[in-house]
Phi, psi and omega in degrees: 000135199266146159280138201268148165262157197218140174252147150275103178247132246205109187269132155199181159318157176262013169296316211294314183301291180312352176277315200266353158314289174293347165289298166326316191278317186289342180273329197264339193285299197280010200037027173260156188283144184242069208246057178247160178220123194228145167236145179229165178230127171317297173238164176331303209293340196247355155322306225259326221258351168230046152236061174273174179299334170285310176277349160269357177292302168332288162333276155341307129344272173282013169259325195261334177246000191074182154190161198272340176183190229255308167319314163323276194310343161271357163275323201261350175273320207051054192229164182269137176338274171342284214316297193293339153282347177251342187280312175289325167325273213290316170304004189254292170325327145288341155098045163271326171286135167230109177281093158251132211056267165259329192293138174256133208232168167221084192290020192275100189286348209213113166249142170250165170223142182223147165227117173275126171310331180289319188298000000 
């Protein structure tokens, strides 16, 4: 059985991203493999405002079929252009999105999102 690739997403600090930096580096320093991937968000709300539903379609959508650019993909969603371009900014800006040249990729089989309660 193949290991799922997975983004982790996450509300915290930017202490926190740095502890889990610096864990990661000290761990790869130590030669263990280091193979994870975390987005973290300052707060609920803009966690929540950009894993909207339209933009977990969007995701989805280009993980299981690609797209060669931002125009495909608002064709095959069947959404206006403007929406779907600013929807890929930003998920390309949390770094969910992956761009080369035009083409857009989501290597992600699994995104987890987490909210700690405690904070």
């Amino acid at each position: 059985m193949s290991a799922t690739n997975k983004v982790q997403v996450s509300v915290g600090s930017l202490a926190d991203m740095g502890k889990r930096f610096a864990g990661a580096w000290k761990r790869a320093a130590a030669g263990k493999p280091v193979s994870e991937t975390h987005v973290t968000f300052l707060d609920v709300q803009t966690m929540l405002d950009a894993l909207s539903p339209r933009r977990l379609e969007l995701l989805q959508h280009v993980r299981q079929h690609g797209a060669a650019n931002v125009r495909e993909l608002a064709s095959a969603l069947e959404r206006d252009y403007k929406n779907v371009h600013h929807d890929v900014a930003l998920l390309e800006a949390a770094g969910l999105l992956l761009r080369d040249g035009r083409k857009l990729t989501a290597p992600w089989d699994e995104l987890q999102a987490s909210v700690s309660l405690m904070a």
